[in-house]
C-alpha positions as CSV (number, residue, x, y, z in Angstrom):
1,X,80.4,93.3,49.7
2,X,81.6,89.7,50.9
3,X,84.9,88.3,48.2
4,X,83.8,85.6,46.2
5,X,86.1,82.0,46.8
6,X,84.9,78.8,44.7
7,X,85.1,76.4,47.3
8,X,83.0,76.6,50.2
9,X,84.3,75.2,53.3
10,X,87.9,76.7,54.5
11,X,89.6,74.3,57.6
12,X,91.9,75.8,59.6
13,X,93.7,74.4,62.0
14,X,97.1,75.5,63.9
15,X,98.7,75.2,67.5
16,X,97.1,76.2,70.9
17,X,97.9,80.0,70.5
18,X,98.8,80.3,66.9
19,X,95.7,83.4,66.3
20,X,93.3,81.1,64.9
21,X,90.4,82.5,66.5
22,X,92.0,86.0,65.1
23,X,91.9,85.0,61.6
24,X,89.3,83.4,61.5
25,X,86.9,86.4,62.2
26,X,88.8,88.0,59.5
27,X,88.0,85.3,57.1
28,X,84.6,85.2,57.9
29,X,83.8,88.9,57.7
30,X,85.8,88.7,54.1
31,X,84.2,86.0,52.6
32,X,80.2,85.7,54.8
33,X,81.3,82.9,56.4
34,X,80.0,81.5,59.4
35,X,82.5,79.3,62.2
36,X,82.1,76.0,63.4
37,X,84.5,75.0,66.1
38,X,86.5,72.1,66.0
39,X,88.2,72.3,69.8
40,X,87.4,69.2,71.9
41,X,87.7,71.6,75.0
42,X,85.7,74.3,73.5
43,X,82.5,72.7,73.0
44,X,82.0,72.9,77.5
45,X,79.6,75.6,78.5
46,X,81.1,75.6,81.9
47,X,84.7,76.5,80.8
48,X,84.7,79.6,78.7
49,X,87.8,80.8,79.7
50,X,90.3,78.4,80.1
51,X,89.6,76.7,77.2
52,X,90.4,80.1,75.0
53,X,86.0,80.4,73.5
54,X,85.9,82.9,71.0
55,X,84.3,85.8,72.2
56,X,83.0,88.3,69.2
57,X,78.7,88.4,68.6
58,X,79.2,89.5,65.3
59,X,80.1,86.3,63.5
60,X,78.1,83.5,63.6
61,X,80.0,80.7,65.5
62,X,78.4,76.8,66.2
63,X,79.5,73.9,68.3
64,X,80.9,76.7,71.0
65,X,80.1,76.2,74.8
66,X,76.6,74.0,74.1
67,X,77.6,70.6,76.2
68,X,77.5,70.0,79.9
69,X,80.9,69.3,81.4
70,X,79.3,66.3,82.5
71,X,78.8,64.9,79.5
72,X,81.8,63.0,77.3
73,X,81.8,64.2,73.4
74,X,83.3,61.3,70.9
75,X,85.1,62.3,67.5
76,X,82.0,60.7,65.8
77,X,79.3,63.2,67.5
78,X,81.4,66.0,66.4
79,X,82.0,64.6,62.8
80,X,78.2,64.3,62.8
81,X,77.0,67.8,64.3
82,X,79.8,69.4,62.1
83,X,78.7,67.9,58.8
84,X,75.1,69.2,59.4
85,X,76.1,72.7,60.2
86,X,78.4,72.9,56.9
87,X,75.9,72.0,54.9
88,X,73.4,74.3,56.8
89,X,76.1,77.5,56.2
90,X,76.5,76.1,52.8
91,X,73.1,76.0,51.5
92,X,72.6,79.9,52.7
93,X,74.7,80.2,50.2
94,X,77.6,80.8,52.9
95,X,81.5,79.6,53.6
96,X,81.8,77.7,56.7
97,X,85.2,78.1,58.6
98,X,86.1,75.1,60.0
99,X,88.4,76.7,63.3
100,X,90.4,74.4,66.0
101,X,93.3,72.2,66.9
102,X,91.9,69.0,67.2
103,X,93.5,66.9,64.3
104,X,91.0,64.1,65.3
105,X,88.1,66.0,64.1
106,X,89.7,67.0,61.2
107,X,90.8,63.8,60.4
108,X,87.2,62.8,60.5
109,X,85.9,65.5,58.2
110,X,88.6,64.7,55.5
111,X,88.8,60.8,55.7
112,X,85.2,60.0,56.7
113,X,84.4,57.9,59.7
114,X,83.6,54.1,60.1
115,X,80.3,52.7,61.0
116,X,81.5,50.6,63.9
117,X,78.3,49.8,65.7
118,X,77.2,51.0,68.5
119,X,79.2,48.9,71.3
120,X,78.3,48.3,74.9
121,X,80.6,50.7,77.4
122,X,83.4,48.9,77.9
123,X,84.3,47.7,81.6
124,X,87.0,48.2,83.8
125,X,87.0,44.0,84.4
126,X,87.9,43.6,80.6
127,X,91.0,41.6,80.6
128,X,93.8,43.8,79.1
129,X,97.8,43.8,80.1
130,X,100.6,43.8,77.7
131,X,100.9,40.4,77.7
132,X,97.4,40.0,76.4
133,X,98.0,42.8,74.2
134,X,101.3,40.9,72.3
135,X,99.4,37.9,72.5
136,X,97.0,39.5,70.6
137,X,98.2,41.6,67.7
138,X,95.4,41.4,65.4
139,X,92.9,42.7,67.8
140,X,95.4,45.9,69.0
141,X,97.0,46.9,65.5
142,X,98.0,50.3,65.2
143,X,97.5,51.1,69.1
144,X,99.9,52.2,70.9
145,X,100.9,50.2,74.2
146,X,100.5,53.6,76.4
147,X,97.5,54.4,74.6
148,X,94.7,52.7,77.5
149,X,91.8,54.1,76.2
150,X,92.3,53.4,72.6
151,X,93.0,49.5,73.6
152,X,89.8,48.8,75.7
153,X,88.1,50.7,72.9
154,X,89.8,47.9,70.5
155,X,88.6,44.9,73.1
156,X,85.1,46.1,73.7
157,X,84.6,46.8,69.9
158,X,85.9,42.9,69.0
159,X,84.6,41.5,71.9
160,X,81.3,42.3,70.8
161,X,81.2,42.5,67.0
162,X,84.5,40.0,66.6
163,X,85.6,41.9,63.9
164,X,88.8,44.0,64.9
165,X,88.6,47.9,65.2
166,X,91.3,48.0,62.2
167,X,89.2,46.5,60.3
168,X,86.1,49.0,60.7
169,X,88.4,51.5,60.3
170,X,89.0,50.8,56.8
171,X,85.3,51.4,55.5
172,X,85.6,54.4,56.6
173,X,81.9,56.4,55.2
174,X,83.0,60.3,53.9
175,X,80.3,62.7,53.5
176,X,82.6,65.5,51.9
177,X,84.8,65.1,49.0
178,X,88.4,66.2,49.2
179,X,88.5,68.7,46.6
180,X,85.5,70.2,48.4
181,X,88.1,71.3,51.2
182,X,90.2,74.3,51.0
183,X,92.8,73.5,54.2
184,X,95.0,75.8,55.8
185,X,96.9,74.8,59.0
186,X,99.0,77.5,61.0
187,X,102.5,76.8,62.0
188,X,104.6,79.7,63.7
189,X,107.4,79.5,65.3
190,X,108.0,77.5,68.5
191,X,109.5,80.4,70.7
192,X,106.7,82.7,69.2
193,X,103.8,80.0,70.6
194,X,105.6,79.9,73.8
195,X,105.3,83.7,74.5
196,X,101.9,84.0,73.4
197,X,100.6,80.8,75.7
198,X,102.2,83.3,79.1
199,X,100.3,86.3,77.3
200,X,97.2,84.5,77.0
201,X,97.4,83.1,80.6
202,X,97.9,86.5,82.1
203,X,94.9,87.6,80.7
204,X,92.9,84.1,81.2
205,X,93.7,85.1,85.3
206,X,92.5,88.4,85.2
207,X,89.5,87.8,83.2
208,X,88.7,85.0,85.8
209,X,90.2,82.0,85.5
210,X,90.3,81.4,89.0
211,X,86.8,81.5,89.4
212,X,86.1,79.4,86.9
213,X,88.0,76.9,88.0
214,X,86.6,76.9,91.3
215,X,83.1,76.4,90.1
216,X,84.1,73.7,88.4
217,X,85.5,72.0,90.9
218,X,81.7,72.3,92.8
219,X,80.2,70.4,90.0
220,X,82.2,67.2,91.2
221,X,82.7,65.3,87.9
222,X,83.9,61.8,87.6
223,X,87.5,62.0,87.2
224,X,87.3,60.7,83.7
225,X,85.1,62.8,82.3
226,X,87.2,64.9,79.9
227,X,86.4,67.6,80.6
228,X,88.9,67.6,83.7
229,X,91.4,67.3,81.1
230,X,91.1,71.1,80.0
231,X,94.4,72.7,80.9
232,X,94.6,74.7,83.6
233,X,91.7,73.5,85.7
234,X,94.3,71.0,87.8
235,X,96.8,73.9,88.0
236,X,94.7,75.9,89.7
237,X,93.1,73.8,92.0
238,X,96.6,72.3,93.2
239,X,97.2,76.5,94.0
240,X,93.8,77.1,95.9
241,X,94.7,74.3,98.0
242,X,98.2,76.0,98.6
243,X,99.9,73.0,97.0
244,X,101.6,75.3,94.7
245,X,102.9,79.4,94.6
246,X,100.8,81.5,92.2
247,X,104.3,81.5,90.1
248,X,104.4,77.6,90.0
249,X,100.5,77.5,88.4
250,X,101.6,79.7,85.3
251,X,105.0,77.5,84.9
252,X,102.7,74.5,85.3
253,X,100.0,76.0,82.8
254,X,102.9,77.0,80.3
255,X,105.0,73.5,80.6
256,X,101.3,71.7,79.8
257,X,100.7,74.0,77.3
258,X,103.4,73.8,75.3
259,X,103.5,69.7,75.6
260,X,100.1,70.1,74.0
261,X,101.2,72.3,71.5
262,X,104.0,69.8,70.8
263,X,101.7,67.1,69.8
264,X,99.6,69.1,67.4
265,X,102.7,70.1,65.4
266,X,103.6,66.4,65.4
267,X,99.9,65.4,64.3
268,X,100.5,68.3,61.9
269,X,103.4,66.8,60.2
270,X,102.3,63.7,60.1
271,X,99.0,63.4,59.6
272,X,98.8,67.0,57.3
273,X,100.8,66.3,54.5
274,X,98.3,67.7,51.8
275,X,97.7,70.9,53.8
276,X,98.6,74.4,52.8
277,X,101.1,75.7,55.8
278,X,101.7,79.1,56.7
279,X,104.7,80.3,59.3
280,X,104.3,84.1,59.4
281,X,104.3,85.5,62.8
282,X,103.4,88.6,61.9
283,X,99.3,88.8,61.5
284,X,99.8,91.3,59.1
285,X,101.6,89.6,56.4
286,X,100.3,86.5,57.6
287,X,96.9,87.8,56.7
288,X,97.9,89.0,53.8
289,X,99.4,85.7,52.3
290,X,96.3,83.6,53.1
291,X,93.9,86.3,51.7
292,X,96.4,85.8,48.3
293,X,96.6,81.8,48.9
294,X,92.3,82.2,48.6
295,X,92.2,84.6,46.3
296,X,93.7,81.3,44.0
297,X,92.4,78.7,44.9
């Protein structure tokens, strides 16, 4: 029989590699929980393996491998579709495991989101340099000046609602309370990350991450769709057009890997201040100290 936990929605986040997928099942099978993803890259039907999909029937997992690559996926339509599968897991009387290592979406879940209305695509002719952009500090506050897509996000939203996107930020519109949240977030070791990413790799090649990468490439996607932005995909077309040795590609896959993983430990310390961290590499005892961490909560 399932352990009984008060709370009713466990987030867990960690690094690229960390074993979140791992103990996650675990946690699921030890306390009837169901998963819901929360992976910007994961939520592509057309990249299973290179974007690391959890694999196992068993569990119940949702917001896995159900979007064309074709299509972009914003923060918001992820806070949305998450919100209605926790409740859904959550009314069956259920834990729901939020699993992934996109701070944005977790952000979302925990500080709400704004109701910035809905705003015109933006166009390429809008008017932005960094001249503008010091001109103009009260329409780019808080943005940084390498950030692109985050400043013509800023201009189309004042351009047409001439209110700055600061500003909607603040009313930001929470579904979940805070103390509804029991949050775990995975930090191991640097060097112990970096050994798992080659692991991983290796296997992602023989399970057929060529392949996948070649079909990919037939689907012909507008180069900013993000889904182009799913690590290794580049990598290995740069090989198959002999631009690169089959050595380069995984030193290529594991530099971009662990730059990635870089930025979620930074987002981690910054932005997770209030979350319960846990450094064990060993899954063993790491298991064992969240099961105990639960167990009190």
């Amino acid at each position: 029989m399932p352990t009984k936990i008060k709370k009713k929605i466990i987030l867990l986040f960690g690094p690229t590699a960390s074993g979140k997928t791992r103990l996650a099942l675990d946690l699921a099978k030890e306390y009837n929980g169901e998963i819901i993803n929360a992976d910007s890259m994961q939520v592509y039907k057309e990249v299973k393996i290179l974007s690391a999909r959890p694999n196992n029937k068993n569990i119940q997992h949702h917001l896995y491998g159900f979007l064309s690559v074709k299509r972009n996926f914003s923060t918001g339509s992820w806070y949305k579709l998450a919100s209605k599968k926790i409740r859904e897991i959550n009314k069956k009387g259920k834990i729901a495991l939020v699993v992934g290592g996109t701070g944005l979406y977790f952000k979302a879940l925990t500080n709400g989101l704004s109701e910035i209305p809905d705003i015109p695509k933006y166009k390429k002719n809008l008017k932005i340099n960094r001249k503008f952009i010091l001109k103009n500090p009260k329409i780019f506050k808080g943005i940084s000046l390498n950030d692109t897509q985050r400043l013509q996000r800023a201009l189309s939203v004042y351009k047409y609602t001439k209110k700055p996107l600061w500003q909607w930020q603040k009313k930001n519109k929470k579904i979940f309370k805070n103390s509804e949240f029991i949050k775990i977030a995975l930090c191991p070791d640097k060097s112990q990350i970096e050994l798992r990413i080659k692991k991983r790799f290796e296997q992602m090649l023989r399970d057929g991450a060529i392949e996948e990468a070649e079909n990919f490439e037939k689907i012909k996607l507008s180069p900013l769709k993000s889904s182009n932005f799913i690590i290794g995909l580049r990598e290995i077309s740069d090989f198959l057009n002999n631009k690169i040795s089959l050595d380069k590609l995984k030193e290529n896959v594991l530099i971009r890997t662990r730059q990635y993983a870089k930025r979620q430990y930074t987002w981690q310390r910054g932005q997770m201040k209030d979350w319960k961290g846990f450094d064990d590499t060993n899954y063993l005892d790491l298991r064992k100290k969240i099961l105990s961490y639960l167990s009190k909560t």
